[in-house]
C-alpha positions in Angstrom: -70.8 -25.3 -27.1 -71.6 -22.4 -24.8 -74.0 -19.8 -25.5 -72.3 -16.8 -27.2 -73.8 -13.3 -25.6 -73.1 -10.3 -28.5 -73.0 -6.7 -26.1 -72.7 -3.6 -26.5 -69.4 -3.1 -27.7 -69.5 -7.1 -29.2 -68.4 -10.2 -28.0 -65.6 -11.1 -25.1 -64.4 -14.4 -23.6 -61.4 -16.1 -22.2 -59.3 -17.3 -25.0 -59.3 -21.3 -26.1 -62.2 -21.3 -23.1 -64.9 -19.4 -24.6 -63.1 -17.5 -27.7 -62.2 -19.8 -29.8 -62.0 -19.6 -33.6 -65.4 -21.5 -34.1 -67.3 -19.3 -31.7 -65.5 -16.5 -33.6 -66.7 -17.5 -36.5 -70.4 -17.7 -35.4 -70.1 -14.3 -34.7 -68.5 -12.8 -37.6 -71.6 -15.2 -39.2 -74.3 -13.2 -37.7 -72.5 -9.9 -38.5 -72.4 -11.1 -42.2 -75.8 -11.4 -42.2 -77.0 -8.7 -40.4 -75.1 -6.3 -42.8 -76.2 -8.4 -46.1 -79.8 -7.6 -44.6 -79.7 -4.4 -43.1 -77.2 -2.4 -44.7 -75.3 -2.1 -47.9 -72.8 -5.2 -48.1 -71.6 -4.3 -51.3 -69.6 -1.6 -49.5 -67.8 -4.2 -47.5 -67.0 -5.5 -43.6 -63.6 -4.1 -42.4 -61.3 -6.0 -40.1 -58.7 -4.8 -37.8 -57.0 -6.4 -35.0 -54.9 -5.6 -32.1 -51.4 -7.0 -30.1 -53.5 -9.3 -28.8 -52.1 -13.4 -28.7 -53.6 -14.3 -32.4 -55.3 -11.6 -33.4 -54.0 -11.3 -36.7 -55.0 -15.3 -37.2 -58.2 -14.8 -36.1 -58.6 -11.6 -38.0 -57.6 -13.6 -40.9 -60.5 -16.8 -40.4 -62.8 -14.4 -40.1 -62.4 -12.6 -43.6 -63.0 -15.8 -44.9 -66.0 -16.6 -43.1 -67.4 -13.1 -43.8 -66.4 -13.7 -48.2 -68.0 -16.8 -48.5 -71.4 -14.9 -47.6 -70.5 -13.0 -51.0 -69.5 -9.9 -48.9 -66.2 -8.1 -49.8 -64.0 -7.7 -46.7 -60.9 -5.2 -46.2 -58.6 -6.6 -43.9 -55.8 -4.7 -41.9 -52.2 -5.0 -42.9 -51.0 -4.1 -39.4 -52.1 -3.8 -35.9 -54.4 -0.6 -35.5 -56.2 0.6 -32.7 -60.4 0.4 -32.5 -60.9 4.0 -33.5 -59.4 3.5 -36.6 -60.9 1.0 -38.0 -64.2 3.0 -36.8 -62.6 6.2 -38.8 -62.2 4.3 -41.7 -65.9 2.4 -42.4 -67.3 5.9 -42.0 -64.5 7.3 -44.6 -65.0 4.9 -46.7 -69.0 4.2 -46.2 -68.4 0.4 -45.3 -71.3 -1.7 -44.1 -69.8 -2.0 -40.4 -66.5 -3.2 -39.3 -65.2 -5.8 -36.9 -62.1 -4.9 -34.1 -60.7 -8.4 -32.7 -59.9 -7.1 -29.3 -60.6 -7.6 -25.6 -59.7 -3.6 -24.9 -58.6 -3.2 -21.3 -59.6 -6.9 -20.3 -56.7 -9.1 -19.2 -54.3 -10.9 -21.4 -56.1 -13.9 -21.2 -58.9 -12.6 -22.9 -59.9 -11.9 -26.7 -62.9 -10.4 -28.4 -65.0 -8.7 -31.6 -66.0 -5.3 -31.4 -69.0 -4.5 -34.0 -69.0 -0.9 -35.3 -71.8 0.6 -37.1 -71.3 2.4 -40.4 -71.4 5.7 -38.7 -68.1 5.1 -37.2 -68.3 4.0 -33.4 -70.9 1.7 -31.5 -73.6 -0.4 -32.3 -76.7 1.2 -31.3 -79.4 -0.8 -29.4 -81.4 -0.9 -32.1 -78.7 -3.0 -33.9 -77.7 -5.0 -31.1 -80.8 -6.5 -31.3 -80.6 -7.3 -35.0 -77.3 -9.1 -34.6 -78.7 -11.1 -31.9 -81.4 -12.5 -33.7 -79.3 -13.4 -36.5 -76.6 -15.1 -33.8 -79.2 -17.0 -32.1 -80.2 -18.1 -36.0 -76.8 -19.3 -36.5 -76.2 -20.9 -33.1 -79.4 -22.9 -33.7 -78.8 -23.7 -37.4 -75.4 -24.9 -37.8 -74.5 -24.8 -41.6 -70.7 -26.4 -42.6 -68.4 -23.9 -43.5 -68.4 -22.4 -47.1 -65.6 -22.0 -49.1 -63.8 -18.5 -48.4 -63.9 -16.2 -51.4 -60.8 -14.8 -51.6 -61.1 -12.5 -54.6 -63.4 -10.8 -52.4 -60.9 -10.3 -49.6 -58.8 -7.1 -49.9 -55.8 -5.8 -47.8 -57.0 -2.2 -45.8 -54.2 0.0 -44.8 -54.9 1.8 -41.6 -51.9 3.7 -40.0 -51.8 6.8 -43.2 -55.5 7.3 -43.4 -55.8 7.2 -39.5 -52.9 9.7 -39.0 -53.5 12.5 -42.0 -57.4 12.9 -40.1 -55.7 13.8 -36.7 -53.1 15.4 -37.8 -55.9 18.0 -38.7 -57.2 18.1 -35.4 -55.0 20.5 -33.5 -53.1 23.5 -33.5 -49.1 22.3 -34.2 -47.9 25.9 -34.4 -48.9 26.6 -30.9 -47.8 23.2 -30.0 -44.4 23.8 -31.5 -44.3 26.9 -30.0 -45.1 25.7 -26.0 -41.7 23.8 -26.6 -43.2 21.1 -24.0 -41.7 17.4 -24.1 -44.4 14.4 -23.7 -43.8 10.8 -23.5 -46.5 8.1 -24.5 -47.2 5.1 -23.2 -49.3 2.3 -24.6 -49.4 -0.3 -22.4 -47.6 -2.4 -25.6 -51.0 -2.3 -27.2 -52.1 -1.3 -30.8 -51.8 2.6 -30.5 -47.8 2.0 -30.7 -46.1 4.7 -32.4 -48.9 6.8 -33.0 -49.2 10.0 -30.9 -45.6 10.0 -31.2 -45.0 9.8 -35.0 -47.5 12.6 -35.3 -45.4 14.8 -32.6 -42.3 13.9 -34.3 -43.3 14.9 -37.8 -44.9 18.3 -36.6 -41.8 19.3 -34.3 -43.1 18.7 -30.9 -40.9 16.2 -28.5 -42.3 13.1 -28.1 -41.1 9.4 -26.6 -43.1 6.3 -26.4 -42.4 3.5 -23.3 -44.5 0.1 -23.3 -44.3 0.0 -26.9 -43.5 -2.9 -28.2 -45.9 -5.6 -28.5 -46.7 -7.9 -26.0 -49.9 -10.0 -25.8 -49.4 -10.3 -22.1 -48.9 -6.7 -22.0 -46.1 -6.7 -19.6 -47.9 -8.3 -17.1 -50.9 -5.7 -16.0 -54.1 -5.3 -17.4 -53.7 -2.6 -20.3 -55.8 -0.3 -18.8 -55.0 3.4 -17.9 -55.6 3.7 -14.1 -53.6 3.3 -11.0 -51.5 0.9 -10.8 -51.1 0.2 -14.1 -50.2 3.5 -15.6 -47.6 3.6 -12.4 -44.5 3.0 -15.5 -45.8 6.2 -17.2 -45.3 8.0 -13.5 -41.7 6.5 -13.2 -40.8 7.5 -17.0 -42.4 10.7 -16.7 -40.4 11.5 -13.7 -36.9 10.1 -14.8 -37.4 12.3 -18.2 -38.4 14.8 -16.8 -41.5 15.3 -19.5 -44.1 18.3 -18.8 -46.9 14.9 -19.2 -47.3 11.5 -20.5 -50.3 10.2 -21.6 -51.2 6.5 -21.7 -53.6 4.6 -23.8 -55.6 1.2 -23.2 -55.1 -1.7 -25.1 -56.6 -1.0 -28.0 -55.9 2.5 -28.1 -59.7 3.8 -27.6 -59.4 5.1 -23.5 -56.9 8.0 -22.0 -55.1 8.4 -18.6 -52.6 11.0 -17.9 -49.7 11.8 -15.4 -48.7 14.8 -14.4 -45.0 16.4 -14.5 -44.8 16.5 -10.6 -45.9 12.4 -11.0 -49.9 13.1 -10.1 -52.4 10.6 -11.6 -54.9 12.6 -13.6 -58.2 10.7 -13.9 -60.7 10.2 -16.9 -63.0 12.6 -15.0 -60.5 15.1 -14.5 -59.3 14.8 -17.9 -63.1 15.1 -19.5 -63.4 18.2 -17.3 -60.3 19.9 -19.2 -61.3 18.9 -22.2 -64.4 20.6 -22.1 -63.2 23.8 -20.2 -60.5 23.5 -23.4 -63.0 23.0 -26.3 -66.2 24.8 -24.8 -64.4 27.4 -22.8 -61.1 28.5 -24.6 -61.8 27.5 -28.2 -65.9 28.7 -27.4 -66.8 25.7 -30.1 -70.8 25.4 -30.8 -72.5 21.8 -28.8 -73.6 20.5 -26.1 -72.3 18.2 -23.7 -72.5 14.7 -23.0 -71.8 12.5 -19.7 -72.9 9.3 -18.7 -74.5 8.9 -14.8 -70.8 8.0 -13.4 -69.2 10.9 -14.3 -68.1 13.9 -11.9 -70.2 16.7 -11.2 -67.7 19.2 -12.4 -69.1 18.9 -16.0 -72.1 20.0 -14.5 -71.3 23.4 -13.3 -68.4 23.6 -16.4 -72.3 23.6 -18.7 -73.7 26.0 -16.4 -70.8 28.6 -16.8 -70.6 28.1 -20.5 -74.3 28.2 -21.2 -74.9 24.9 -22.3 -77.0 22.5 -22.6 -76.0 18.8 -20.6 -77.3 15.9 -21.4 -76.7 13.1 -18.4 -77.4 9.2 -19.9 -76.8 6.2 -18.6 -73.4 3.9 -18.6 -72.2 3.4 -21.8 -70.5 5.0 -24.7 -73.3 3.6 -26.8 -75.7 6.0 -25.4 -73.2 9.4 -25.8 -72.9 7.8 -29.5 -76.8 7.7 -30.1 -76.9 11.5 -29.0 -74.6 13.1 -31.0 -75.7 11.2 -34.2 -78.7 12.8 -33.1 -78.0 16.4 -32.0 -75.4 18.6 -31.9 -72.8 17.2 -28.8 -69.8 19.0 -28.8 -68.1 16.7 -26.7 -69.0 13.4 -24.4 -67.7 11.5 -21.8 -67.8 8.3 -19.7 -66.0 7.7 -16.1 -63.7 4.5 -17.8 -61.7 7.2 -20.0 -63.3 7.2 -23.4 -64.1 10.4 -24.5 -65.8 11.6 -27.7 -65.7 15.0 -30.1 -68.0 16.2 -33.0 -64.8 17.4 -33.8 -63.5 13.9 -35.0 -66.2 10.7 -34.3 -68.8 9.8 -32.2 -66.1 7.5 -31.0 -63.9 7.2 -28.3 -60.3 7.9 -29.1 -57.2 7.5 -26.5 -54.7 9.6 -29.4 -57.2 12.4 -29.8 -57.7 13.1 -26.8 -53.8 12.8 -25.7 -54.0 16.0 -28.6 -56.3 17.7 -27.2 -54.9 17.3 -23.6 -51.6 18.9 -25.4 -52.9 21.3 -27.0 -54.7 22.8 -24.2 -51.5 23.0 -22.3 -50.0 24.6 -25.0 -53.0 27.4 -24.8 -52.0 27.9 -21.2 -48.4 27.2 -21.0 -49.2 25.3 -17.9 -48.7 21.5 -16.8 -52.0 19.6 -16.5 -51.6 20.2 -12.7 -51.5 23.7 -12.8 -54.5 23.5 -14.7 -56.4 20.9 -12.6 -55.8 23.4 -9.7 -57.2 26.4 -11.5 -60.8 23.9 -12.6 -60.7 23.4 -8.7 -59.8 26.9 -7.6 -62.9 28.5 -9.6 -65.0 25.1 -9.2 -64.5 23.4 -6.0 -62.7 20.4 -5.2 -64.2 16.8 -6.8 -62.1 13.9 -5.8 -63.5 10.1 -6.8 -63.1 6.8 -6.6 -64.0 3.8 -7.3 -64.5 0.1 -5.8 -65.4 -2.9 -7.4 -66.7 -5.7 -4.9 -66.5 -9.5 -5.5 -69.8 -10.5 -4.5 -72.6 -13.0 -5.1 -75.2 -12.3 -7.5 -78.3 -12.3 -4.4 -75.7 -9.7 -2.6 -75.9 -7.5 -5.8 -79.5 -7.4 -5.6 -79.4 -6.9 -1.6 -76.9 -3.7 -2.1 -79.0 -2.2 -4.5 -82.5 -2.5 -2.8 -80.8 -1.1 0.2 -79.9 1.7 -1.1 -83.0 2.2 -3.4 -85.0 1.8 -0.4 -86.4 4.4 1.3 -86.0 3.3 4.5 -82.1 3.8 4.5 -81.4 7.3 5.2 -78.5 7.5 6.4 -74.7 6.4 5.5 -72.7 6.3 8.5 -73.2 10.0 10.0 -74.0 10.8 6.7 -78.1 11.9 5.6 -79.4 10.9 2.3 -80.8 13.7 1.0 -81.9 12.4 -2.4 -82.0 9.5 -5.0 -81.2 9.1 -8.9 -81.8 5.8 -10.4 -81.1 6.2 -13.8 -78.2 3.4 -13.9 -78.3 2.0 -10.6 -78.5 3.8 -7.8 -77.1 7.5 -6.7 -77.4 8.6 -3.6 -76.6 12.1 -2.1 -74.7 12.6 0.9 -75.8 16.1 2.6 -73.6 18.6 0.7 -70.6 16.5 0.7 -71.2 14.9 -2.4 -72.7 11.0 -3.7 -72.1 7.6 -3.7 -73.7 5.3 -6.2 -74.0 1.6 -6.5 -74.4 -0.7 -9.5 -74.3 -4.4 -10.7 -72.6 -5.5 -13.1 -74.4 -7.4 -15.9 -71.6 -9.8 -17.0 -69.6 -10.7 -13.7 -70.4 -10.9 -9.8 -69.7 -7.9 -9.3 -71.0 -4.8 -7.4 -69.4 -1.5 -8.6 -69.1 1.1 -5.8 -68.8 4.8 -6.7 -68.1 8.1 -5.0 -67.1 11.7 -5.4 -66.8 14.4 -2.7 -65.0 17.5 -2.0 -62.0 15.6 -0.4 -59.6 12.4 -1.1 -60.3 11.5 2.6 -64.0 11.6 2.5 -64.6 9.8 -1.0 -62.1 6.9 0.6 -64.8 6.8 3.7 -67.6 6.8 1.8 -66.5 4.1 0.0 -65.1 2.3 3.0 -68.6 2.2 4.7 -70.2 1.1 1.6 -67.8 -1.7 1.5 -68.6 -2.8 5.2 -72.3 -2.5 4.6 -72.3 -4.6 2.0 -70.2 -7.3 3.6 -72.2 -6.9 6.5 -76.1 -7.4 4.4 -74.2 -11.3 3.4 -75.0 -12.2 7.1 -78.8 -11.0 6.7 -81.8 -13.2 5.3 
């Protein structure tokens, strides 16, 4: 049996290859014991699950596995999306809960999500925990125990889930804007949501990619180009003023535009915060891991507050605003996080929020994209991710750490950040930042600058020199 790796955000793996009911149940064994040891079990495990091939099977085998440790379990009645079931164990003071979903991965994959009893991700201090107790497990196999099924209850999520963010926005103003929306969700778990909530408050709102699908129609369910290129094509044969297009398990955002214009998780974190710091002046600070665009920056600077820069991963965002007060936090994938709601990520919140400020306005998203860059400057990035072999991850990165290497092309470095791999700063055209992935063979390539053309050169030229430091010793 291969060795099962609990992350950040929990556990992933191909399905029947490496997620497999018994390695499930392994993990949903070491959860059961970290929560019998470190927090209140009486309060219970909750378990939701997505569209995913077998979810609801595996959701299911693990509520047995997690009752015959004497811990109650509330299992999901329907399909739900991740934020909901990490709403509900902070409603309802659970001991954690479990999400069986692979997010944005491909169809061919499955996973757990762990989340903490504050309502969003695992912090590393609990990682940890649940690792020693799935390395206990792995080396201590025990038969299975019989499942105690008075202790296994039914959890409805869909009522709770939608009264909380109905609260969230302003529907008069909404109503009143008279703007038409269409939803797309990639046929993952967030079906019907943003739409039901639209349609009982008055505001227009259709839904494409809706039904479920474990193959998800044949992309990854992920909201960035090309994927989200059905939203475009619905939003431009409706005619809608936006759509707005969640991930597969309903926890990350991307948006199109009326005129058909992509608008990216950084773009969309930027409005958000010019809408809730700026328009609605709402008390916090502000969160962004090192990825993100430098428009937050100056956003804080105008607004007077404080920015707190971390490295990748929600996890880190999370630990800071159970810590201080963080208005709002963002990461460069598209999950974005309020005081307002949860420390948690949250693709239907932030579709509101997105609405709502263009109900403020009475402007599209584009309009109001060009007005951030008209007071701002211009911040255009990409992103490349480059299939390469672990030694060429470490070559890239102690390249571009070293330094020896000052210049990109025609290009000067002008300065370093290292926090999360390595950033480095081109002149006064913007930055380009490299970093390996953990998990695959992978190198992830990342630049903004003032122009499409020159964040698609920098990028090129990273490419090439990393190609090129295969042929060196």
């Amino acid at each position: 049996m291969a060795s099962i790796k609990f992350g950040t955000d929990g556990w992933r793996g191909i399905i029947a290859e490496d997620f497999t009911f018994e390695n499930a149940r392994i993990v949903a064994q070491a959860i059961a014991r970290y929560a019998v040891r470190s927090e209140d079990a009486r309060q219970g495990l909750l378990i939701g699950y997505d569209h995913r091939f077998a979810a609801d099977r595996v959701a299911a085998a693990l509520a047995e596995t997690i009752s015959s440790t004497g811990t109650p379990v509330f299992l999901a009645n329907e399909p739900c999306p991740t934020p909901a079931i990490s709403l509900l164990v902070r409603q309802r003071k659970a001991a954690g809960g479990l999400m069986i979903t692979a997010s944005h991965n491909p169809y061919s994959w499955n996973g757990i999500k762990y989340k903490a009893s504050y309502g969003s991700s695992a912090l590393p201090s609990i990682v940890s925990q649940i690792e020693k107790e799935l390395a206990w497990v792995q080396e201590n196999p025990v038969g299975p125990l019989p499942p105690r099924r008075d202790l296994i209850h039914k959890l409805e999520t869909r009522k709770p889930y939608l009264d909380t963010l109905e609260k969230l926005v302003d529907w008069d103003r909404l109503r009143a804007a008279k703007f038409r929306f269409v939803s797309d969700v990639m046929h993952g778990s967030a079906s019907g949501l943003l739409r039901e909530l639209c349609t009982r408050n008055g505001v227009a709102c259709d839904e494409i990619r809706g039904k479920r699908d474990p193959r998800f129609g044949g992309v990854h369910p992920e909201p960035i180009e090309p994927h989200i290129d059905a939203l475009r094509q619905a939003v431009l044969a409706g005619k809608y003023d936006a759509g707005f297009c969640a991930d597969g398990d309903g926890d990350r955002i991307g948006a199109i535009d009326r005129d058909g214009s992509f608008i990216n998780p950084h773009q969309i974190f930027a409005m958000l915060v010019w809408h809730l710091v700026g328009t609605r002046n709402l008390p916090g600070d502000i969160a962004k891991t090192f990825s993100v665009t430098k428009l937050i920056d100056k956003l804080a600077a105008k607004f007077g507050r404080k920015l707190h820069e971390v490295p990748i991963g929600f996890k880190y965002i999370c630990e800071l605003m159970l810590e201080q007060n963080i208005l709002i936090g963002g990461e460069e994938s598209g999950g974005i996080g309020t005081s307002l709601y949860l420390p948690e990520r949250d693709a239907t919140v932030s579709a509101l929020f997105l609405a709502e400020l263009m109900a403020w306005h009475g402007k599209s998203l584009g309009e109001l994209l060009a007005a951030l860059h008209s007071e701002f400057g211009e911040y255009h990035y990409g992103r490349v991710d480059l299939d390469v072999q672990p030694t060429q991850k470490e070559k890239a990165v102690a390249h571009f750490s070293s330094g020896a290497t000052a210049r990109l092309d025609s290009w000067p470095i002008t300065r370093r950040e290292t926090m999360d791999g390595v950033k480095v700063y081109l002149a006064d055209i913007g930055w380009v930042m490299v970093r390996a992935s953990g998990t695959e063979n992978l190198l992830r390539v990342y630049s903004e600058t003032s122009r499409k053309e020159t964040t698609r050169e920098a990028l090129s030229s990273v490419t090439k020199l990393v190609h090129s430091l295969e042929d060196r010793p």
